[in-house]
C-alpha positions as CSV (number, residue, x, y, z in Angstrom):
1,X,165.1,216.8,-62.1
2,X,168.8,218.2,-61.9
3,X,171.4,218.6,-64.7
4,X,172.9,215.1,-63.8
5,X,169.5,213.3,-63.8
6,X,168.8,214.7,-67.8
7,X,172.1,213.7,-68.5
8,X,172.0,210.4,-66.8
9,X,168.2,209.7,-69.0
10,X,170.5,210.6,-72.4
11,X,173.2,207.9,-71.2
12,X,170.5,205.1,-70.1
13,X,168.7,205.9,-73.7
14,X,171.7,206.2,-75.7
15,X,172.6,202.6,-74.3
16,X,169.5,201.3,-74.9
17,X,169.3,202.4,-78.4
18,X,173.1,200.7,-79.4
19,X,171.8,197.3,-77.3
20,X,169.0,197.3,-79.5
21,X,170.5,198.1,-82.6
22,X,173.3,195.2,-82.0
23,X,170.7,192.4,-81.0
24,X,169.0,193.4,-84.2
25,X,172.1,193.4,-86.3
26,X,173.0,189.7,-84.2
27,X,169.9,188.6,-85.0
28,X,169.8,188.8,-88.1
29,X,173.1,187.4,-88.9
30,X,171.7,184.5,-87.0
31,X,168.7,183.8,-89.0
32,X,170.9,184.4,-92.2
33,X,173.5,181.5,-90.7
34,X,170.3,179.3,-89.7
35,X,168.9,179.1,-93.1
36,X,171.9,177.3,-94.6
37,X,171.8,174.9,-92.1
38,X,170.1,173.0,-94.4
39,X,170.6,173.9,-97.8
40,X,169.5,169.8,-99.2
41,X,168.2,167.0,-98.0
42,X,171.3,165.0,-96.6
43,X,169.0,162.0,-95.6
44,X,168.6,160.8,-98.9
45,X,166.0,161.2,-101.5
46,X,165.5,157.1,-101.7
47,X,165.1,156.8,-98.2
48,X,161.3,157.7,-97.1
49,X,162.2,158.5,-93.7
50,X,164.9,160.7,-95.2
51,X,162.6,163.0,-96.9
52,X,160.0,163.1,-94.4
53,X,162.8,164.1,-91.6
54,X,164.0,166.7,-94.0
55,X,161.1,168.0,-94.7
56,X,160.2,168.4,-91.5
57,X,163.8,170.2,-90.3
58,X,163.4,172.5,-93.2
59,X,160.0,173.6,-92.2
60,X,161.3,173.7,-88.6
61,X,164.3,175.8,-90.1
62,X,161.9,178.4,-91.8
63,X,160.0,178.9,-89.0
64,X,162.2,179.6,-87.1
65,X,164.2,182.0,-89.7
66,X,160.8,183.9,-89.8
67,X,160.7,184.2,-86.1
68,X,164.4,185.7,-85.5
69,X,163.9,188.4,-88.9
70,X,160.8,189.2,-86.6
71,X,162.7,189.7,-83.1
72,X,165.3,191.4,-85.8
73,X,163.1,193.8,-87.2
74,X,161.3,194.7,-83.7
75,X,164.8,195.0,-82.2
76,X,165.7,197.7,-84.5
77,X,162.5,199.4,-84.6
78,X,163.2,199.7,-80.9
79,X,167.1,201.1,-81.5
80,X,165.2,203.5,-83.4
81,X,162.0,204.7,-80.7
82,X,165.2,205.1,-78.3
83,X,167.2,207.2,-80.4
84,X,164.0,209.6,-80.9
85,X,163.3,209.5,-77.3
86,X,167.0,210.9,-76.9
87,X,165.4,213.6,-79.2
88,X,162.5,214.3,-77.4
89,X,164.1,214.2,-73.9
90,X,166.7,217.0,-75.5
91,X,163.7,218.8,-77.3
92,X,161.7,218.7,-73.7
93,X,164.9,220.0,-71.6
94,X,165.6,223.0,-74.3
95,X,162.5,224.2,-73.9
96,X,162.6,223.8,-70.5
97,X,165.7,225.5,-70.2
98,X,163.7,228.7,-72.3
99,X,161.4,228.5,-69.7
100,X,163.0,228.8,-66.3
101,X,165.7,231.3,-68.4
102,X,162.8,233.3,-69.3
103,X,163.3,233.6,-72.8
């Protein structure tokens, strides 16, 4: 692996990480702006169908709130295994470059 190719793997991982760490930052902006969507029942509390149709949407709503925090959470977990495989690939290549230097 030459100079170029190391350097190459720190780009590709660097990228990785800040794609990661945006969707997770997106995502969760999105789950925040989905839970208000429905903040009260504008059906009507008189109406039966009204509360059955928002309670339905609401629990449609939470589940879906739960589901992005989820995709959130794993997408910066993931920003953060990239990051520390930037580490490990510049741990790897110093002692790598102690080796063939012969120190």
């Amino acid at each position: 692996m030459s100079v170029e190719d190391l350097v190459y793997q720190r780009e590709l991982w660097s990228r990785r990480a800040a794609v990661a760490r945006e969707c997770g930052e997106e995502l969760g902006e999105l789950a925040r702006s989905l839970a208000r969507v429905v903040e009260w029942n504008y059906f009507g509390r008189d109406c039966v169908e009204g509360q059955s149709v928002y309670d339905g949407l609401a629990a449609l709503i939470d589940s879906g709130v739960g589901t992005l925090e989820r995709v959130a959470s794993d997408a910066v977990a993931l920003a953060a295994a990239a990051t520390g495989a930037i580490r490990e690939l510049e741990s790897a290549d110093g002692v790598g470059g102690t080796l063939i230097g012969g120190q």
